[in-house]
PyMOL CGO cylinders between C-alpha atoms (Angstrom):
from pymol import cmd
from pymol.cgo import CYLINDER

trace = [
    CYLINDER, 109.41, 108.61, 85.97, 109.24, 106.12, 89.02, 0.3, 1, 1, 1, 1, 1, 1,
    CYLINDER, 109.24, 106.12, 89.02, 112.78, 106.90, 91.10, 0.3, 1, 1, 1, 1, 1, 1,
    CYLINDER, 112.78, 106.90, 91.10, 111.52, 104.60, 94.15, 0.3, 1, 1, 1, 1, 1, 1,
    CYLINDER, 111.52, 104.60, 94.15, 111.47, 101.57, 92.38, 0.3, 1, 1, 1, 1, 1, 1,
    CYLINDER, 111.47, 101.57, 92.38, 112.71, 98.37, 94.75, 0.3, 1, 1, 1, 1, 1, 1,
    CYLINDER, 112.71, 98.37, 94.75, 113.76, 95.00, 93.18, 0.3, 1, 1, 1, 1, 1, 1,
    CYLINDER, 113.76, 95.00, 93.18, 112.79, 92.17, 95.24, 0.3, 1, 1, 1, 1, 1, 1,
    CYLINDER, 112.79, 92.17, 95.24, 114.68, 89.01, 94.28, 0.3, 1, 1, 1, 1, 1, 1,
    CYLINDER, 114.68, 89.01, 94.28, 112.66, 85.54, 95.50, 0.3, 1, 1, 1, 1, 1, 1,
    CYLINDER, 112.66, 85.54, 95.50, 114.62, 82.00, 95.71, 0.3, 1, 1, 1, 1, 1, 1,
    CYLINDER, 114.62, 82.00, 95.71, 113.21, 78.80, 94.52, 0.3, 1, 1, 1, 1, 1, 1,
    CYLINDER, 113.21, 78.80, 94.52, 111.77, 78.49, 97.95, 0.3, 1, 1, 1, 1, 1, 1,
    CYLINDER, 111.77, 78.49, 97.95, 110.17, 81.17, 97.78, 0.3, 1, 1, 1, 1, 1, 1,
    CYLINDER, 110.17, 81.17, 97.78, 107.75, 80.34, 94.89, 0.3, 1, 1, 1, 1, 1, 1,
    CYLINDER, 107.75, 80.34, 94.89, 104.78, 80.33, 97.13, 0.3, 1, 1, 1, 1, 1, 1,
    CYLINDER, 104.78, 80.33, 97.13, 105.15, 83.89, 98.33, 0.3, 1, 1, 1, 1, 1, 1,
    CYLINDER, 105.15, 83.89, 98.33, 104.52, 84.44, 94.22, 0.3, 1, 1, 1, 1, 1, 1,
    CYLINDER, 104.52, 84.44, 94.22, 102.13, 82.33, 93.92, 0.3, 1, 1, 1, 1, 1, 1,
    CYLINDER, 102.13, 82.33, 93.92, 99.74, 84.20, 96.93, 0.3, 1, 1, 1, 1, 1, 1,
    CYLINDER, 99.74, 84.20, 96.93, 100.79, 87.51, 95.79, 0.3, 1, 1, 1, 1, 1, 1,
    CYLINDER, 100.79, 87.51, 95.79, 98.93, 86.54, 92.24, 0.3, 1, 1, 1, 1, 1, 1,
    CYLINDER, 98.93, 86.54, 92.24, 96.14, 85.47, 94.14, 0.3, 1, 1, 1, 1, 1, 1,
    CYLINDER, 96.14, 85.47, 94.14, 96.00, 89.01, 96.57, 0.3, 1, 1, 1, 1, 1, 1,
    CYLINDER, 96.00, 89.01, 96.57, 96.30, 90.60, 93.35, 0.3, 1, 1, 1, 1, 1, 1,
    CYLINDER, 96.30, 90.60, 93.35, 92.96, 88.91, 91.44, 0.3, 1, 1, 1, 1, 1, 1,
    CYLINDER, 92.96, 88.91, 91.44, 91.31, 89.31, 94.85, 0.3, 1, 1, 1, 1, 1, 1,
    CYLINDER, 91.31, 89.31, 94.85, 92.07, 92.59, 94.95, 0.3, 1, 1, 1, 1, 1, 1,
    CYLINDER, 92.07, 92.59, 94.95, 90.99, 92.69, 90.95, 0.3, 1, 1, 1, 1, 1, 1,
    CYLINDER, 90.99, 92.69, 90.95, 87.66, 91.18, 91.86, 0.3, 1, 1, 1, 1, 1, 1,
    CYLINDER, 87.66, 91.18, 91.86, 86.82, 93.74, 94.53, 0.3, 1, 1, 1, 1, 1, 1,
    CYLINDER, 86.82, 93.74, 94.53, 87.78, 96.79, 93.13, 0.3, 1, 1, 1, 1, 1, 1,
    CYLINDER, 87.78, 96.79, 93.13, 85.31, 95.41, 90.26, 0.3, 1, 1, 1, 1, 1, 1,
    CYLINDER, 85.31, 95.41, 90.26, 82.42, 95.18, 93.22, 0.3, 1, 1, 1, 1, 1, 1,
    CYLINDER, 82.42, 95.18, 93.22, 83.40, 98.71, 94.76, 0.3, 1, 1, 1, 1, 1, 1,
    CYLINDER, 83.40, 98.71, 94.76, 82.86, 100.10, 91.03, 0.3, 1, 1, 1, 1, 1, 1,
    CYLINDER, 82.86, 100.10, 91.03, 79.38, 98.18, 89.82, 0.3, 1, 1, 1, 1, 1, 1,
    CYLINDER, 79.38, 98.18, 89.82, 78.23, 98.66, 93.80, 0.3, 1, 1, 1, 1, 1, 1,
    CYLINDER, 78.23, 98.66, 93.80, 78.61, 102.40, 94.15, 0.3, 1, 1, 1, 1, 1, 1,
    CYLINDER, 78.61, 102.40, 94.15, 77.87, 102.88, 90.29, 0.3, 1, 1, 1, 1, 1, 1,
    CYLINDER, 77.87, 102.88, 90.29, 74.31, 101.34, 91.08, 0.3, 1, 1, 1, 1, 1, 1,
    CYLINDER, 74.31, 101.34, 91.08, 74.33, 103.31, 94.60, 0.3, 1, 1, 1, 1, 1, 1,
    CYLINDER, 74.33, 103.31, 94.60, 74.80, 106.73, 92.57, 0.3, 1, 1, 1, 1, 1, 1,
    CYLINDER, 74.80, 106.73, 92.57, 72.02, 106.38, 90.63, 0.3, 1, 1, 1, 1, 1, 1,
    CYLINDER, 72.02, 106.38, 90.63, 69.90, 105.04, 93.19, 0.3, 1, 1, 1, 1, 1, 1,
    CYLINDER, 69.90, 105.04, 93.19, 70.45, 108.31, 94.93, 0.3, 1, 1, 1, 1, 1, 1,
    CYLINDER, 70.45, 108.31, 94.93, 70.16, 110.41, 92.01, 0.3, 1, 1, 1, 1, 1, 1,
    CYLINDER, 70.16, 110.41, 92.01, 66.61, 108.95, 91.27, 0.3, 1, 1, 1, 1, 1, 1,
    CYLINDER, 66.61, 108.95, 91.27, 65.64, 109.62, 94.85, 0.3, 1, 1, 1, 1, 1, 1,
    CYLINDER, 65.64, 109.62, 94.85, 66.76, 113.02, 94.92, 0.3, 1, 1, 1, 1, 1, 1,
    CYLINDER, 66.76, 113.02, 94.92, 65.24, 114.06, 91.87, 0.3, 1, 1, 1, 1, 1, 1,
    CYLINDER, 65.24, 114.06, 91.87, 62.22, 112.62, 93.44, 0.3, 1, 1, 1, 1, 1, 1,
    CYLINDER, 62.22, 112.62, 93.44, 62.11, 115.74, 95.92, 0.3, 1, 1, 1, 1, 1, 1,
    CYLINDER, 62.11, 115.74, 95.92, 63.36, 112.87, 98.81, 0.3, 1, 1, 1, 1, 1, 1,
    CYLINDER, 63.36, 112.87, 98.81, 65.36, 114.55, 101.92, 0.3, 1, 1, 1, 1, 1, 1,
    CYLINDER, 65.36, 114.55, 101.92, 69.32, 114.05, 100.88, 0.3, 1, 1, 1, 1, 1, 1,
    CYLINDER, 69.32, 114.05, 100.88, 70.38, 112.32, 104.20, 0.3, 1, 1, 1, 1, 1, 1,
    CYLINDER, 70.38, 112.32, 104.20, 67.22, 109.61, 104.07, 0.3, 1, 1, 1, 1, 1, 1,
    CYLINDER, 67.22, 109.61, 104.07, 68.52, 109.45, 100.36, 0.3, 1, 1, 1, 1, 1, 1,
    CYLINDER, 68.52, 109.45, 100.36, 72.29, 108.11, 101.41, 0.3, 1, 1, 1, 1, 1, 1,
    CYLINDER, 72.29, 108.11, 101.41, 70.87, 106.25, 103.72, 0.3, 1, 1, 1, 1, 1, 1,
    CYLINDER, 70.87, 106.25, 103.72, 68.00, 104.19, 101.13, 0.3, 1, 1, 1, 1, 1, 1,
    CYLINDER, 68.00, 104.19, 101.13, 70.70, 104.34, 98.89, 0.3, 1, 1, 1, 1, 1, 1,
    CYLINDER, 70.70, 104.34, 98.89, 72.97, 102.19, 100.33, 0.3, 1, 1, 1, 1, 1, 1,
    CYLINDER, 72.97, 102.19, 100.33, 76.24, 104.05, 99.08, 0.3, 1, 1, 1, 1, 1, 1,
    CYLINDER, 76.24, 104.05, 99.08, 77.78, 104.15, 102.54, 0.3, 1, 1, 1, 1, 1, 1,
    CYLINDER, 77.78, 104.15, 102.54, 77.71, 100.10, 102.85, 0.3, 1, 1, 1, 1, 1, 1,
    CYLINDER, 77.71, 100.10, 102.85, 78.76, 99.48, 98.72, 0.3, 1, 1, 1, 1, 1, 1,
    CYLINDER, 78.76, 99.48, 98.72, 81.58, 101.42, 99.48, 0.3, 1, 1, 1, 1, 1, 1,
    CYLINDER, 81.58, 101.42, 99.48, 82.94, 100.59, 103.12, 0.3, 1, 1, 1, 1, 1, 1,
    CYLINDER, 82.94, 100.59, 103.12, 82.56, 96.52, 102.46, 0.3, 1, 1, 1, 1, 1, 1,
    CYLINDER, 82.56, 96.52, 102.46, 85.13, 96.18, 99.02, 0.3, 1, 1, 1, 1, 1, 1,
    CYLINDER, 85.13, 96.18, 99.02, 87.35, 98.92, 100.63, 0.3, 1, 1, 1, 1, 1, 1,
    CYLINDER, 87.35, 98.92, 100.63, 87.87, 96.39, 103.70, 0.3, 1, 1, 1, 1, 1, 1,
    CYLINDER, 87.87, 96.39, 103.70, 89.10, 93.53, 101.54, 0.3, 1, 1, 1, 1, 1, 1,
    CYLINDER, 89.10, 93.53, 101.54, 91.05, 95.85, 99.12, 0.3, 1, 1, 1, 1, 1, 1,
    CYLINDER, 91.05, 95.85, 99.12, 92.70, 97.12, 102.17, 0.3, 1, 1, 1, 1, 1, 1,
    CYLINDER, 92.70, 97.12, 102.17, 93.42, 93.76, 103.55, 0.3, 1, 1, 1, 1, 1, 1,
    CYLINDER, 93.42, 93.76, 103.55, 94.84, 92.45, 100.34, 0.3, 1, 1, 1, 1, 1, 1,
    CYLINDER, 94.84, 92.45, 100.34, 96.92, 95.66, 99.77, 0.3, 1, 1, 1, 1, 1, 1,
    CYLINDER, 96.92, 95.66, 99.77, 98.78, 95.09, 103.75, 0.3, 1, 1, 1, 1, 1, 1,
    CYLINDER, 98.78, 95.09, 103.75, 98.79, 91.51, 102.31, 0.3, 1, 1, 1, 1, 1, 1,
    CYLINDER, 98.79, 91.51, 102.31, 100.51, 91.73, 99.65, 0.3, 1, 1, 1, 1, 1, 1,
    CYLINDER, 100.51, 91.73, 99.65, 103.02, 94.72, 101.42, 0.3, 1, 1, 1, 1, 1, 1,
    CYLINDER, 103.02, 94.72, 101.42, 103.40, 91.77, 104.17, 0.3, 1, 1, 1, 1, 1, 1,
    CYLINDER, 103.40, 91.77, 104.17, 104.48, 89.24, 101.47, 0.3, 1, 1, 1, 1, 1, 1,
    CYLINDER, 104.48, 89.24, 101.47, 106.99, 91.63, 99.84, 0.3, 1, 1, 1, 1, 1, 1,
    CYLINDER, 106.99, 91.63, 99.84, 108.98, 92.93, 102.79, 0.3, 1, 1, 1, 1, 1, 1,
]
cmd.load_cgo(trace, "trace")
């Protein structure tokens, strides 16, 4: 199934690179929980305004879906290079 597997071996030293890999890994848990309750609220906002006969760009826009989205994808993004940056 996965061929391009890597084992990464970590000394006793090394316990802290563990330890803030856990913690990229329950940030990264927490915001991928925001991206999905913000844009799940921002789909239905603009569902509800389209069906209310509202202009489809003003309805983005009111709808906030651009900002729910771009906001968690920066910090999942950060804790994704973060966590490549603690591996290699």
């Amino acid at each position: 199934m996965e061929k391009n597997i890597k084992d990464v071996n970590f000394s006793e030293k090394d316990t802290w690179k563990i330890e803030a890999m856990e913690n990229e890994v329950e940030r990264q848990k927490e915001f991928l929980w925001l991206l999905f309750s913000a844009v799940t609220v921002s789909i239905f906002l603009l569902v509800y305004k389209l069906r209310n006969r509202m202009i489809f760009w003003k309805a983005i826009i009111e709808s906030n879906i651009i900002s729910s989205v771009l906001f968690p994808i920066f910090h999942i993004s950060s804790s994704l290079n973060r966590i490549s940056n603690l591996i290699s």
